[in-house]
C-alpha positions in Angstrom: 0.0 0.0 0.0 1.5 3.3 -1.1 1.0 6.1 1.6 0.9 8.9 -0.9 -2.3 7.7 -2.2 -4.1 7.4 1.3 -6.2 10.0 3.0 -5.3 10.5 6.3 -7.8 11.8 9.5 -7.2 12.8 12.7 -8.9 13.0 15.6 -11.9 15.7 16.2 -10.1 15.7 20.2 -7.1 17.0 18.5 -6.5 20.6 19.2 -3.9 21.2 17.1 -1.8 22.8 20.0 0.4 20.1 21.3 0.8 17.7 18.1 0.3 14.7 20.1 -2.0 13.1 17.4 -2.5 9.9 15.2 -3.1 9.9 12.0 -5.4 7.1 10.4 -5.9 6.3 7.1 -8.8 3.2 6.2 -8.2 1.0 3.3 -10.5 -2.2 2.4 -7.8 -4.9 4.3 -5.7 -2.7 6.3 -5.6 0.0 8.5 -2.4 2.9 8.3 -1.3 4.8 11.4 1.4 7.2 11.6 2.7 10.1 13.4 0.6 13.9 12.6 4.1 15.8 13.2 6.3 13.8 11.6 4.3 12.0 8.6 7.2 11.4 6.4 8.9 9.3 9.9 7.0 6.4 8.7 3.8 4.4 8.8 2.3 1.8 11.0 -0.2 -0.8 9.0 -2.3 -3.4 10.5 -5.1 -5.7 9.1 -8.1 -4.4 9.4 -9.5 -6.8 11.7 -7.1 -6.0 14.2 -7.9 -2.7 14.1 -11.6 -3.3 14.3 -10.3 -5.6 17.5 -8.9 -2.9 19.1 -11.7 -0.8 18.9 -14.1 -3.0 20.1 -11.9 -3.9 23.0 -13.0 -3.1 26.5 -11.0 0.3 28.3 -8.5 -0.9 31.2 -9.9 -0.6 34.6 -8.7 2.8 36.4 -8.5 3.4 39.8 -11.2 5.4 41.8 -10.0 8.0 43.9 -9.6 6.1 46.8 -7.3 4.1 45.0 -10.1 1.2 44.0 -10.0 -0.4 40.6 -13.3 0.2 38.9 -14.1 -2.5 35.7 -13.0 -5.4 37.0 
């Protein structure tokens, strides 16, 4: 897959202030990730179904204030 012909989208949470964004760009059988301030660094690719894994995955448990792990 050749990145110059993918179109790339960032996340609406992205402010544009501090950079710290991921790039995605969705093709048919594969997924491409990459870094927003430095795109010509290099790529990530995954299949798509891993990607569609990830997303579906549960979020970690986090601990409550009093120190507590909540979603276990």
């Amino acid at each position: 897959m050749s990145t110059r012909d993918l179109t790339w989208r960032k996340s609406s949470y992205s402010n544009g202030v501090g950079g710290e964004c991921v790039e995605v760009s969705l093709a048919p059988n594969a997924v491409a990730l990459r870094d927003s301030k430095a795109p010509a660094a290099g790529t990530l690719t995954i299949p798509a179904a891993s990607w569609r894994a990830l997303l579906r995955a549960p979020e970690p448990p986090s601990a409550s204030p009093e120190g507590h792990l909540r979603g276990i």
